[in-house]
VMD Tcl script that draws the C-alpha trace (Angstrom):
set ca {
  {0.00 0.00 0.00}
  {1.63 3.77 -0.69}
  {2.21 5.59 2.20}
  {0.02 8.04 3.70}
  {2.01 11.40 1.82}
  {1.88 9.78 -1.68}
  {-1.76 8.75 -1.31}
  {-2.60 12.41 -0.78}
  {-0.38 13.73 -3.99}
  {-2.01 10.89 -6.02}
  {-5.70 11.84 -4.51}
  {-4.83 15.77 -5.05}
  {-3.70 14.82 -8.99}
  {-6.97 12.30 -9.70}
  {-9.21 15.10 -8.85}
  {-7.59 17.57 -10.58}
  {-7.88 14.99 -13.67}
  {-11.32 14.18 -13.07}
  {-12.72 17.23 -12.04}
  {-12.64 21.18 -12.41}
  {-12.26 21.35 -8.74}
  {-9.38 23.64 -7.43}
  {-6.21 21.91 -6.73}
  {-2.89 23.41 -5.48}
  {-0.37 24.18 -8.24}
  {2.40 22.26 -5.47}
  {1.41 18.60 -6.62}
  {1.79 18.78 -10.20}
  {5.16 20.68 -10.02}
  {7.76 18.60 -11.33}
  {5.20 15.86 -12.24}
  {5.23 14.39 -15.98}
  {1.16 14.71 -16.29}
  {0.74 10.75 -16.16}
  {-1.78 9.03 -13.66}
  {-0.24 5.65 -14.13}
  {0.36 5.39 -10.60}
  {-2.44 8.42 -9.26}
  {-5.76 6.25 -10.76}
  {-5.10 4.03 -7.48}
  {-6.89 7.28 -6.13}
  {-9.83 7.49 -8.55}
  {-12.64 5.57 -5.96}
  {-11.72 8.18 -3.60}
  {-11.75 11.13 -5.71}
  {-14.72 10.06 -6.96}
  {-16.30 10.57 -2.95}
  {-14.85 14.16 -3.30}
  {-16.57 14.77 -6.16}
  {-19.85 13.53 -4.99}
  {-19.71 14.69 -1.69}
  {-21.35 18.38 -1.84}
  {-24.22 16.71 -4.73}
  {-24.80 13.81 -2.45}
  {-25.33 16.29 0.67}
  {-27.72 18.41 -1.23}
  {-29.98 15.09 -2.54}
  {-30.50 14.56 1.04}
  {-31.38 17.94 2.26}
  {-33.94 18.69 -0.30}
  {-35.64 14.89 -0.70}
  {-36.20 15.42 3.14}
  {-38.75 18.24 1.90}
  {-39.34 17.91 -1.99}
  {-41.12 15.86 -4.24}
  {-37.28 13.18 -4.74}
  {-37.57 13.78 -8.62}
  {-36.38 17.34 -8.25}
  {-33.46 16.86 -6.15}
  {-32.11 13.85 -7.95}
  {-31.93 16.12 -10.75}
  {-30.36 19.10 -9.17}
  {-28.16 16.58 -7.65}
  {-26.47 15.06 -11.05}
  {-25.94 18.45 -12.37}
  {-24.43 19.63 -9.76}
  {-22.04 16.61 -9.87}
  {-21.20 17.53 -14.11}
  {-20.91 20.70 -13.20}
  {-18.14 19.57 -10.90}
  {-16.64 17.17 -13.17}
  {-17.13 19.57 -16.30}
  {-19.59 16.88 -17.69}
  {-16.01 14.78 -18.44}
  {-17.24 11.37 -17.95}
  {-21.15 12.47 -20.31}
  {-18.87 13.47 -22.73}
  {-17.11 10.44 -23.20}
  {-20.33 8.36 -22.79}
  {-21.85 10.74 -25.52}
  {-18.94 10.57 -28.13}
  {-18.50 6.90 -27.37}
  {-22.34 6.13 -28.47}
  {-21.67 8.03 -31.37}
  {-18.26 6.38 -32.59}
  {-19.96 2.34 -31.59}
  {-23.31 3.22 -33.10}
  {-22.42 5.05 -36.01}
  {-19.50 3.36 -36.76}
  {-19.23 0.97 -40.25}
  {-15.80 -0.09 -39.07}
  {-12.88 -0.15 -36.50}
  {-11.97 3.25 -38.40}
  {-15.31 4.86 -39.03}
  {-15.81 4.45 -35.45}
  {-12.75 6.48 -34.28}
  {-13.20 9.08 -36.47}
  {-16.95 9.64 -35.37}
  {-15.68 9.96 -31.40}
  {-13.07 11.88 -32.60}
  {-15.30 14.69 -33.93}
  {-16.44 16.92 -31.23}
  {-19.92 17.46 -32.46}
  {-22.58 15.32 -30.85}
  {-25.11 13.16 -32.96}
  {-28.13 11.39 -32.39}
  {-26.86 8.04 -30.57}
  {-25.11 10.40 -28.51}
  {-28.34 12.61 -27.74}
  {-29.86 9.40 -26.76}
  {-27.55 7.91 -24.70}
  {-27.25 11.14 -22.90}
  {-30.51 11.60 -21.95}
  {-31.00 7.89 -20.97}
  {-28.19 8.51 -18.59}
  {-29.95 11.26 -16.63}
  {-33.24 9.90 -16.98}
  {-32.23 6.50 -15.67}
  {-30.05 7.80 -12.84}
  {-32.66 10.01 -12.00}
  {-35.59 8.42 -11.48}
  {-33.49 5.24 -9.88}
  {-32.06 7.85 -7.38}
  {-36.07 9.26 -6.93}
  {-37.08 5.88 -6.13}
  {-34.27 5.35 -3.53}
  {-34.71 9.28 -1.88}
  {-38.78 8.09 -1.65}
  {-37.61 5.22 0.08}
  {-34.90 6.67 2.44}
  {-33.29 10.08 1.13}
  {-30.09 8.38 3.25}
  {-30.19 5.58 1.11}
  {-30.31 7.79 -1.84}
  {-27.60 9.42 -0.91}
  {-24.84 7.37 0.13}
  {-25.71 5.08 -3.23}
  {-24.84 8.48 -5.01}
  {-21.54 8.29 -2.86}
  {-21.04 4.54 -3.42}
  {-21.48 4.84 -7.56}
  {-18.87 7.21 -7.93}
  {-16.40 5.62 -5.83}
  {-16.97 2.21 -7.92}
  {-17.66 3.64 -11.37}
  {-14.18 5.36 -11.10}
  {-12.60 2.01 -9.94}
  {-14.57 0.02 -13.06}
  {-12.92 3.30 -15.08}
  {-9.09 2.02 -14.06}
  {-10.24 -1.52 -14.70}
  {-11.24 -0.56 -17.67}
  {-8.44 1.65 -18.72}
  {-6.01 -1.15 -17.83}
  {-7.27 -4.08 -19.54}
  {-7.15 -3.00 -23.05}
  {-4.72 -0.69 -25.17}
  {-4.96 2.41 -25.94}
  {-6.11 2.83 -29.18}
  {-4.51 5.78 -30.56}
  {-0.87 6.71 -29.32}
  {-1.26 10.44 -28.96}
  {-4.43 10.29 -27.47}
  {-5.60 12.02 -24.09}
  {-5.33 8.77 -22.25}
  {-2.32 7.32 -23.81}
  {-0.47 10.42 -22.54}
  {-2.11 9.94 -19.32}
  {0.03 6.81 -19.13}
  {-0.88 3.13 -18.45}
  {-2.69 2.90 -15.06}
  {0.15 0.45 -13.42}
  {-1.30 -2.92 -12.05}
  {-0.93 -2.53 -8.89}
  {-2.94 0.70 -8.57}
  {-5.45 -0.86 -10.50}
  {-5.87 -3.48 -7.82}
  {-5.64 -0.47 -5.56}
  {-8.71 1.24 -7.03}
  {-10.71 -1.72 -7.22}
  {-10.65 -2.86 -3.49}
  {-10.82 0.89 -2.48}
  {-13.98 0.95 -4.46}
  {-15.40 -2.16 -3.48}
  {-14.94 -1.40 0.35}
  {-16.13 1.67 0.25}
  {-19.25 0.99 -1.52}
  {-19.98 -1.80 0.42}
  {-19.36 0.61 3.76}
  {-21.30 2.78 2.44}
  {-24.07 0.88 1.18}
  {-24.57 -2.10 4.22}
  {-25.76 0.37 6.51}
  {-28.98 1.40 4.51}
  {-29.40 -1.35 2.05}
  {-27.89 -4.58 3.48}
  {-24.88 -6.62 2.02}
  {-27.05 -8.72 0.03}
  {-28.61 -5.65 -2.07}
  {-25.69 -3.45 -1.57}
  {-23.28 -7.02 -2.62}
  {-25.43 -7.52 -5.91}
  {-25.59 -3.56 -6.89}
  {-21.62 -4.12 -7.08}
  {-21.58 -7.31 -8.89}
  {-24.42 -5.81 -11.90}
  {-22.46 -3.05 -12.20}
  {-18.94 -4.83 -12.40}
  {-20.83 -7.15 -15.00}
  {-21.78 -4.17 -16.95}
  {-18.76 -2.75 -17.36}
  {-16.51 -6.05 -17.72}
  {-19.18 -6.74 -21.01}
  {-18.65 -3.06 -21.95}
  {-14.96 -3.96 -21.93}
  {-14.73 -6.77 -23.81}
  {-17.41 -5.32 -26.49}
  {-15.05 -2.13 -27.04}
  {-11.76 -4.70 -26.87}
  {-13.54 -6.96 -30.25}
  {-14.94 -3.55 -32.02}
  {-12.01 -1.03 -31.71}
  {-9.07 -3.50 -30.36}
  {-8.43 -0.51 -27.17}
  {-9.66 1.96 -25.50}
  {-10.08 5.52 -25.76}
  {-10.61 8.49 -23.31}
  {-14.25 8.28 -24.32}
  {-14.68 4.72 -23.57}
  {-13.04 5.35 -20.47}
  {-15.64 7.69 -19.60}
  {-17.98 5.68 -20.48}
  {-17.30 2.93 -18.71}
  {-18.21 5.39 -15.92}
  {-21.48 6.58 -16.93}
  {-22.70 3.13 -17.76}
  {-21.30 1.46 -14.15}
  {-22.86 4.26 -12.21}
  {-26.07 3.87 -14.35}
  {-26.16 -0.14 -13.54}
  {-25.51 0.24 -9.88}
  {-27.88 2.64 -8.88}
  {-30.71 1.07 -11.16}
  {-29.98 -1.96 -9.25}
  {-30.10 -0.60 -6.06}
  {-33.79 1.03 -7.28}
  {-35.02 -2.55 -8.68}
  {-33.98 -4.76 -5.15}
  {-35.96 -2.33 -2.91}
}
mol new
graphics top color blue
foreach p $ca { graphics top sphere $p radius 0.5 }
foreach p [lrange $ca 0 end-1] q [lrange $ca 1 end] { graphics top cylinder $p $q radius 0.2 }
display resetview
């Protein structure tokens, strides 16, 4: 395990990667720009990040029709993020849907205007997290909550998992330069994630529904994985992202369906 000072630096760097959140200049002075080693950080960044839109889902389903506040909630949270991990989910709908071929595809995520599959996908991902986060706040708003919490530590652990298991696609793309997350800090970020979900989650929801959440979403983005290994042969910053979106999605619909 890295010791307590190098945790921080690589915590301080993974949410100034994943986020627009103000970081001291101090930690990336004299750093390369690579997260190789940092990503073992990304479940825990990923609690930063959702930390002030998880507070304000409970204070306002305590009073409010849980709709509202779900949806204040998760645009709060791209706000934070600069809608980073949407983006990728968006672009990456575009490039596998559109696509003809291996090529076609690239070129499609590549372009920075958005297109239909990407309108789609985009408003599938609020809608779903949305109402599933509605249905848990109408249930327990601390239950809605900390399942917020526990889907963005998780989703960012399934991201390293992700970014580690295939190539990268093209060499002098975002998260080629970013470097290879190392093994070791993937293993890192995954039992960071897992632990904290679960600590998060057995409190209000039980292991057994809090334990199956984790598994749907793992199998979600493990499939999402191997689909984007067979049709592009790596990964991209956009499949990165989306491997994100579509983890987080899977979890919390999960947690919605098992109440």
């Amino acid at each position: 395990m890295p010791n307590a000072t190098q945790f921080i630096a690589d915590l301080a760097r993974s949410v100034g990667f994943l986020s627009r959140l103000p970081v001291p200049d101090r930690f990336f002075s004299g750093h390369d720009g690579t997260v190789s080693r940092a990503v073992q950080a990304f479940p825990v960044a990923g609690l930063v990040i959702a930390v002030v839109p998880a507070l304000v889902l409970f204070l306002l389903s305590r009073s409010h029709d849980p709709l509202l506040p779900a949806i204040v909630a998760l645009g709060l949270q791209s706000l934070l993020t600069g809608a980073l991990h949407e983006d990728g989910l968006a672009d990456a709908a575009d490039g596998l849907g559109g696509g003809r071929d291996r090529e076609h595809s690239l070129s499609i995520m590549k372009d920075s205007r958005v297109g239909s599959y990407g309108v789609i996908v985009l408003i599938l991902s609020f809608g779903l997290r949305a109402s599933a986060l509605s249905a848990l706040a109408q249930y327990d708003p601390a239950l809605a909550s900390l399942a917020l919490l526990a889907a963005a530590a998780i989703s960012r652990a399934f991201m390293v998992a992700h970014w580690r298991s295939l190539p990268p696609v093209r060499e002098g793309g975002v998260a080629a330069n970013a470097g290879q997350p190392e093994e070791k800090a993937r293993n890192i970020a995954l039992g960071i994630g897992v632990a904290s979900a679960l600590l998060l989650l057995i409190p209000v929801a039980g292991l057994p529904r809090g334990a199956l959440s984790l598994v749907f979403a793992g199998l979600v983005a493990f499939g999402f994985t191997r689909y984007v290994g067979e049709r592009l042969g790596g990964h991209t910053g956009d499949t990165i992202g989306a491997t994100q979106q579509l983890s987080e999605i899977a979890m919390l619909i999960a947690l919605a369906l098992l109440l």
